[in-house]
C-alpha positions in Angstrom: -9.2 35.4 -12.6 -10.2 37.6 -10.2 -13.4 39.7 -9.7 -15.0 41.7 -12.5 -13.1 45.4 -13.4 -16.1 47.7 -15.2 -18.5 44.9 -15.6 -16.6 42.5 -17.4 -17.0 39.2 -16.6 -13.7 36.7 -16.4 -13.8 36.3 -19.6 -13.4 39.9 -20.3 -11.3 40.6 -17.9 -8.8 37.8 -19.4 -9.4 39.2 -22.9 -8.1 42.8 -21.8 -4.9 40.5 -20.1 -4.4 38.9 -23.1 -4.4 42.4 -25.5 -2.0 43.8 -22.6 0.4 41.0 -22.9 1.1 41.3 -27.0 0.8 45.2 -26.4 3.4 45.2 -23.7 5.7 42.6 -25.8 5.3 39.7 -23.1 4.4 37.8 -26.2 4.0 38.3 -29.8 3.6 37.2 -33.4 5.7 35.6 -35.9 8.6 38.4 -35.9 8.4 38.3 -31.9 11.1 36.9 -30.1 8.9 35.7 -26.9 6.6 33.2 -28.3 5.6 32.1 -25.4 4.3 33.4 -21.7 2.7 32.5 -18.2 0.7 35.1 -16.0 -0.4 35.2 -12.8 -3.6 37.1 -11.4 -2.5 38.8 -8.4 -5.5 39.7 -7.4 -6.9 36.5 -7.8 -5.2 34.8 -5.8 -5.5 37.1 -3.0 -9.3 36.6 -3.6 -8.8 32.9 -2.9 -7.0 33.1 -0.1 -9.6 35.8 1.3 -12.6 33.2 1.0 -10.7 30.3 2.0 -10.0 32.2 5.4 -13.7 33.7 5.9 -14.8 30.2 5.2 -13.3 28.7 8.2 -13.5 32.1 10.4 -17.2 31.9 9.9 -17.9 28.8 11.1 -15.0 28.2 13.6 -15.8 28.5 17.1 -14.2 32.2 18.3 -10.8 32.2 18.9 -9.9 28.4 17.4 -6.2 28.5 16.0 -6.3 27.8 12.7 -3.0 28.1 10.0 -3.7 27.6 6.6 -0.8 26.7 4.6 -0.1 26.8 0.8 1.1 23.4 -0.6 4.0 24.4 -2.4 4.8 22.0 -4.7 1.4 23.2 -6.4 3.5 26.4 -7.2 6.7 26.3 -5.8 7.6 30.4 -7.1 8.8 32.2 -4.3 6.7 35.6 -5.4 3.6 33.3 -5.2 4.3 32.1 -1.4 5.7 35.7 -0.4 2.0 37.2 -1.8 -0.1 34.3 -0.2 1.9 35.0 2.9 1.2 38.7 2.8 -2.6 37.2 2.5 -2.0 35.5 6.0 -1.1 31.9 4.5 1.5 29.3 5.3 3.3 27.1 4.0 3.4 23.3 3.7 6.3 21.8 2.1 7.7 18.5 1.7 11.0 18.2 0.3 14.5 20.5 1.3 14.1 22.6 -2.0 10.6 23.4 -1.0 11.6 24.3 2.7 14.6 26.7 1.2 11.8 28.1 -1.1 9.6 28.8 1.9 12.1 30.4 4.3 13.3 32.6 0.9 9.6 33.7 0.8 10.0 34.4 4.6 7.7 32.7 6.0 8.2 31.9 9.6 8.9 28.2 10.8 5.8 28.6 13.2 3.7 29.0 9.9 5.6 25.7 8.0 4.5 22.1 7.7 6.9 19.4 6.8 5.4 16.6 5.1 6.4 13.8 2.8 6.8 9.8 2.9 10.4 9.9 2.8 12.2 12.5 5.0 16.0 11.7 5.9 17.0 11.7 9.5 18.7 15.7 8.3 15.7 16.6 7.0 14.0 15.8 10.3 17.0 17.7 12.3 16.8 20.0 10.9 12.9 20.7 10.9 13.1 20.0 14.7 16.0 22.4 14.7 13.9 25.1 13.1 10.7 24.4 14.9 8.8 23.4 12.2 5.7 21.5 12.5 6.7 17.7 11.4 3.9 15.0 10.5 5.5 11.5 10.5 4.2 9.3 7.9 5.2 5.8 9.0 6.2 3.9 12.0 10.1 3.9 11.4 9.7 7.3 10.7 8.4 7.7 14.2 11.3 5.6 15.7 13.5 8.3 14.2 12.1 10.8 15.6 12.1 9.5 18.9 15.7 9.1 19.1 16.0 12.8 17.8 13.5 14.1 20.0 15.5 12.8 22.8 18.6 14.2 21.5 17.4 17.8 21.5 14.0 19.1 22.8 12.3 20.7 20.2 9.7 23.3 19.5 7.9 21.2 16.5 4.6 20.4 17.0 4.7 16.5 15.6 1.8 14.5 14.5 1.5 11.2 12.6 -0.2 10.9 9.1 -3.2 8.8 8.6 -4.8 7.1 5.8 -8.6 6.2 6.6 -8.3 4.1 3.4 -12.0 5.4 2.4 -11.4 5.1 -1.3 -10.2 6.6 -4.8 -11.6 9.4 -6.4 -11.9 9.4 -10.5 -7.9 10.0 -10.6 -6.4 6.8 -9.3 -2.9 7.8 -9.5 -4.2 11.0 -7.1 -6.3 9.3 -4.9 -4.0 9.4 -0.9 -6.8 7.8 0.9 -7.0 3.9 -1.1 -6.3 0.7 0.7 -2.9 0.3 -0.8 -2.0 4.0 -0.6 1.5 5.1 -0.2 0.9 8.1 2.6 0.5 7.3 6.4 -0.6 4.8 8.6 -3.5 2.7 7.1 -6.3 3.2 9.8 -8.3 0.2 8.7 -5.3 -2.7 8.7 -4.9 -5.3 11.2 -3.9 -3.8 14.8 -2.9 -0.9 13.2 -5.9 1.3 15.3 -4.7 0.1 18.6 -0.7 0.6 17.4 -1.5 4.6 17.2 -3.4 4.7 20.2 -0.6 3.4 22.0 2.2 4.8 19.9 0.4 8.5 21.0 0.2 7.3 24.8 3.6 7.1 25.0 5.1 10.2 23.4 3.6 13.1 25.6 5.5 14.9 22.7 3.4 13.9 20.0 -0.1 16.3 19.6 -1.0 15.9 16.1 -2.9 13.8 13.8 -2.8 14.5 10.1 -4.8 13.5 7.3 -5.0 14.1 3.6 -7.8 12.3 1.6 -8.9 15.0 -0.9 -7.4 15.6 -4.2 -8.7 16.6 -8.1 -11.4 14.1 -8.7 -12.4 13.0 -5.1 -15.9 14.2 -4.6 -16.5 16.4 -1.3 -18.7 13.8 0.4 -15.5 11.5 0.4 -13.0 14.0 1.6 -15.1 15.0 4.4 -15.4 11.0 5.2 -12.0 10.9 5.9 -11.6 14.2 8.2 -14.5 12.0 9.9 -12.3 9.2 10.4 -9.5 11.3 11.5 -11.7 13.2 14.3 -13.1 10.2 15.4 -9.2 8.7 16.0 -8.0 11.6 18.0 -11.0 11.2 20.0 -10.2 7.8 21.2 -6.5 8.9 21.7 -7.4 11.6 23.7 -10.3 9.8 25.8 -7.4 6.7 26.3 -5.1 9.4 27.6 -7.6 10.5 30.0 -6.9 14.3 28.5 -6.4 16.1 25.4 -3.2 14.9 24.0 -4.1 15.8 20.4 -4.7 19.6 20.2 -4.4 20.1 16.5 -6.1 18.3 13.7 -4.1 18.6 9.9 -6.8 17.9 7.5 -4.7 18.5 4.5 -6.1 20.1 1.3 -7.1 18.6 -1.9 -10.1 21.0 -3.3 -11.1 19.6 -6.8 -11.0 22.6 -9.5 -13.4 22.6 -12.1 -11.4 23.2 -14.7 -14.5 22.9 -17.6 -15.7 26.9 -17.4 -14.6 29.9 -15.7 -16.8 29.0 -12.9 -14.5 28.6 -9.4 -16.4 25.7 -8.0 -16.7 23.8 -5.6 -16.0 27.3 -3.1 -14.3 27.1 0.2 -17.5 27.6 1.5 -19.0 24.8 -0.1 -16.3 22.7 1.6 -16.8 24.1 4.8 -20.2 23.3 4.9 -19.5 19.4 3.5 -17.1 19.4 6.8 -19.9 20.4 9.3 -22.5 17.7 7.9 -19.7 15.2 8.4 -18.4 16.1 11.7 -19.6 19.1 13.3 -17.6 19.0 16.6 -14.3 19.5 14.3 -15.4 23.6 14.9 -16.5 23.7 18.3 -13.4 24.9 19.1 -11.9 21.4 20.8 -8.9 21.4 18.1 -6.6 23.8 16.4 -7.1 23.3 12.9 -4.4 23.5 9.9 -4.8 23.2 6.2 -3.1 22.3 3.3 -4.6 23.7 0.1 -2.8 23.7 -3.1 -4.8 23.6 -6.5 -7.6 25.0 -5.5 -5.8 28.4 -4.3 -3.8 28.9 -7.7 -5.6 27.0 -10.8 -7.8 29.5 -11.7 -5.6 32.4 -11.5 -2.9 31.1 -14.3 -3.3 31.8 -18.3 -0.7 30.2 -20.5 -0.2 32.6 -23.8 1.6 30.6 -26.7 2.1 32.0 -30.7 1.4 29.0 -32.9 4.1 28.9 -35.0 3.1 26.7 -37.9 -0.3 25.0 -38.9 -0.5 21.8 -40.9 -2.7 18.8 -41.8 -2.1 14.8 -41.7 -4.8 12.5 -42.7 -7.2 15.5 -43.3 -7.3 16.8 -39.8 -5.3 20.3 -39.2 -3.0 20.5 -36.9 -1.7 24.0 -34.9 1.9 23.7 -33.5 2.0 26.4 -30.7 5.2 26.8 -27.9 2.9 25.1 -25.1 2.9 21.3 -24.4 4.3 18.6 -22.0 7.0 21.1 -20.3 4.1 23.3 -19.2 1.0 20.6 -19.3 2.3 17.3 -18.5 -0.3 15.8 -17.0 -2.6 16.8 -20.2 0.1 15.5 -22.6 0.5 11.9 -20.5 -3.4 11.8 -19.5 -5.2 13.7 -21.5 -8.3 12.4 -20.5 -8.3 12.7 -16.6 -6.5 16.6 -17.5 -8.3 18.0 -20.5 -8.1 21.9 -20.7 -9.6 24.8 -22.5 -8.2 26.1 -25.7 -9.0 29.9 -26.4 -7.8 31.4 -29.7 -6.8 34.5 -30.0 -5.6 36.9 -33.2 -2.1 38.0 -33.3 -2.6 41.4 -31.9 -4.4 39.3 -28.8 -8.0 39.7 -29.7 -10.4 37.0 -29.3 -10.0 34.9 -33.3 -14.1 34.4 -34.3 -14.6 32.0 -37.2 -16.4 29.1 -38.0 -15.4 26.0 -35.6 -13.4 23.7 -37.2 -12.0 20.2 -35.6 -8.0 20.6 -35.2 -5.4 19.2 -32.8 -3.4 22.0 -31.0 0.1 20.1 -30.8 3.1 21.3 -28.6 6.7 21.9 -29.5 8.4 18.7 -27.8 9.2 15.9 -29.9 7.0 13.1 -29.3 3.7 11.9 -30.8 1.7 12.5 -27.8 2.9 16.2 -27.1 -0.6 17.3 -27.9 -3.1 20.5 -25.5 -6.2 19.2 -27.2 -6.9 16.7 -30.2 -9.9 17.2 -32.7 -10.6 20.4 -30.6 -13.4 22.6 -32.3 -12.1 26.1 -32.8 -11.6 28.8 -35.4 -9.3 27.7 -37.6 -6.0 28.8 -36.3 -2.8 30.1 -38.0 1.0 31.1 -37.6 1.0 33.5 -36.0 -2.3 33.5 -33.9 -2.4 32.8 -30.1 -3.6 29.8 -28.1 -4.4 30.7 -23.9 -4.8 27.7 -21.9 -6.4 29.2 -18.8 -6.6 27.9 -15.1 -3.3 26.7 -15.7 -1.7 28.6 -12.1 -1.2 25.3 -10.1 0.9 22.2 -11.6 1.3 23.4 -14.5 4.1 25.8 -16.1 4.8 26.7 -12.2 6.5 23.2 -12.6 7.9 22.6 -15.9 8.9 19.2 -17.3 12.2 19.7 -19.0 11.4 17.5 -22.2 14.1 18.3 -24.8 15.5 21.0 -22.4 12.8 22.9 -23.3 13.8 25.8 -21.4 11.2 27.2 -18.4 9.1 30.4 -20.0 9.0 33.4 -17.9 6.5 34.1 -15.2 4.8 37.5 -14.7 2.3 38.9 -12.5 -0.5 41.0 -12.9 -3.2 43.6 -11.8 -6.0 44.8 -13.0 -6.4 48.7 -12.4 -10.1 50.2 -11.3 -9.5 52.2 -14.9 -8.7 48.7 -17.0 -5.5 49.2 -16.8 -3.1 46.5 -16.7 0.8 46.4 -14.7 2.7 43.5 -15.2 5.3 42.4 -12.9 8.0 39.6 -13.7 7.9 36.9 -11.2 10.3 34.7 -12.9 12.6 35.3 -15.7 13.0 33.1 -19.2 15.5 30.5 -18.6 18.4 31.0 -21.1 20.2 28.6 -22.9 23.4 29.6 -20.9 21.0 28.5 -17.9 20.3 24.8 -19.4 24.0 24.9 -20.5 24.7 25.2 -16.6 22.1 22.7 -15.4 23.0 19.9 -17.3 26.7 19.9 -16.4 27.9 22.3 -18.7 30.8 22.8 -16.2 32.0 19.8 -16.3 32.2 18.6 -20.0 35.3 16.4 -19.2 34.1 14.3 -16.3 33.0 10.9 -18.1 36.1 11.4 -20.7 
């Protein structure tokens, strides 16, 4: 959430949100036909982007380029990339659906990264086409490039992905920077230092090095290791070249989010300063710098509000079935222990629900065992008709929805925060119907298998 309105504290500021949303019939009680919404904080996110760009301006040598670009797939919404674009940002994408999103938002192909481990030779056309910045990840991707390259000059700005294999974080399947990891060139195997070196010296057209080694549950000191590792590369490319090939260094995103209070850390600035221990020369102005920040832009800005619709019990233990589970939180229903959130009950008419705590599992609506938010969770004892917000849910969460059981995609919306307390809501994306799942699954074409 963003700053405090009238001295309330996020908290406050949420609780107002909430009382808004039921008032305004985004969401309701047991006669209400919405049982479930997602909201955005506007401002929020503008005040994330605002200290991730006076973090780097402050410590940047004057007049260093520098483009910081959204990772979409951390909210691939085309309001959220048209507002962070309005805030000066980027975008980096890495698939044709998130390119179209991008250029919807429009942002312009000078301020767009193509990424991804498995780009089609189209894909790569028409990125060069564009003039999109392309980072290659492997060395048959390269060899396509090259023949494309000397088909038609481009514009792009090309680099090559590296992985400084410096280790995993506590997320394995998150870690990008592990020996066996599936993104870039691994730095540390057999001839593979003296491959890039080369492979560098002999495309004049290549000028970038990329690296992404951060992500939830990789520890600052580690990131910054590998934006060491990626310095210390274009350095020898550059001093082998007898000039400064590389101009730009990609150090990807990868932020952690603390998603245990309502306390935004670690900060940009924080980051910044993890960077300049490790590596100072990557500010003196020597490279351009881009960034790819995702998570750490978004998570804290997103509230999930869901009715529960029916409380139980099963071997003692009650048990609150809300509209909320894998389709929004997947990653909490399928690893609940690396993605545990926060569970905050509130009334039907959206106040904050005070009681004594008692231990309860807070199930979803899909239909499988482990479609659960939170299990033995101490919290007022909740009942139909009560609401459950799952905050800092604005990146990889319900911005990209699982569709277990065709549960359909719950409507997005916006808000602000007036000076007065005031709150406008805005609807980013609408409900999806069931004529809308109808149409996604085929529904057109009922007699094709007959």
């Amino acid at each position: 959430m963003a700053a405090d309105t009238e001295g309330k504290g996020a908290a406050g500021r949420r609780d107002l949100v909430v009382r808004a949303a039921v008032e305004q019939g985004l969401v309701g009680g047991a006669d209400s036909a919405e049982p479930l919404a997602c909201l955005l904080d506007g401002d929020g996110i503008r005040a994330s982007a605002a200290a991730l760009t006076a973090a780097f301006a402050d410590a940047l040598a004057p007049g260093t380029p520098v483009l910081h670009a959204f990772a979409v797939k951390a909210a691939p919404l085309v309001p959220v990339l048209r507002l962070l674009a309005d805030a000066g940002l980027g975008c980096e994408v890495a698939s044709p659906g998130e390119l179209a999103l991008a250029r919807a938002a429009g942002v312009p192909a000078a301020r767009t990264v193509l990424d991804s481990p498995a780009k089609t030779t189209a894909e790569l056309r028409e990125a060069l086409a564009l003039g999109i910045a392309v980072n290659a990840d492997n060395r048959q991707e390269l060899e396509r490039l090259d023949a494309l390259v000397a088909a038609a000059p481009t514009a792009s700005p090309i680099g090559v992905r590296i992985n400084p294999q410096t280790g995993a974080g506590a997320i394995d399947a998150l870690s990008t920077a592990t020996s066996t990891s599936k993104f870039g060139v691994a730095l540390r195997d057999p001839g593979a230092r003296a491959w890039l070196v080369r492979a560098f010296l002999d495309r004049p057209w290549l000028t970038r090095l990329h690296i992404h080694s951060g992500s939830q549950g990789v520890p600052l000191e580690l990131i910054a290791q590998g934006v060491r590792e990626l310095h210390a590369l274009a350095e020898e490319i550059n001093a082998a070249a007898g000039r400064r090939r590389i101009d730009t260094l990609d150090i990807g995103g990868g932020l952690p989010v603390n998603f245990a209070s309502d306390e935004a850390t670690p900060t940009y600035a924080r980051y910044v300063s993890a960077l300049r221990e490790a590596v100072p020369a990557l500010f003196d102005g020597s490279y351009g710098l881009v960034t790819e920040f995702g998570r750490s832009l978004l998570a804290k800005h997103g509230l999930v509000l869901a009715r529960v619709e029916y409380t139980k019990s099963s071997g003692s233990r009650p048990i609150a079935l809300t509209h909320a589970g894998v389709q929004l939180a997947t990653r909490t229903a399928y690893a609940p222990a690396a993605w545990p959130v926060r569970i905050l009950p509130y009334d039907a008419k959206g106040a904050p629900k005070a009681g004594d705590p008692v231990a309860q599992d807070v199930a979803g609506p899909a239909c499988f065992a482990g479609d659960l938010l939170a299990t033995g969770r101490e919290l007022p004892l909740l009942a139909p008709g009560d609401l459950i917000g799952v905050p800092d849910t604005g990146a990889y969460f319900f911005t990209a929805h699982y569709g277990y059981n065709s549960l359909p995609r719950p409507a997005v919306h916006g808000f602000t925060v007036t000076p007065r307390g005031g709150v406008r809501f805005s609807l980013a994306r609408p409900a999806q119907s069931a004529a809308d799942i109808v149409a996604e699954a085929g529904g057109a074409f009922g007699d094709a298998l007959l």
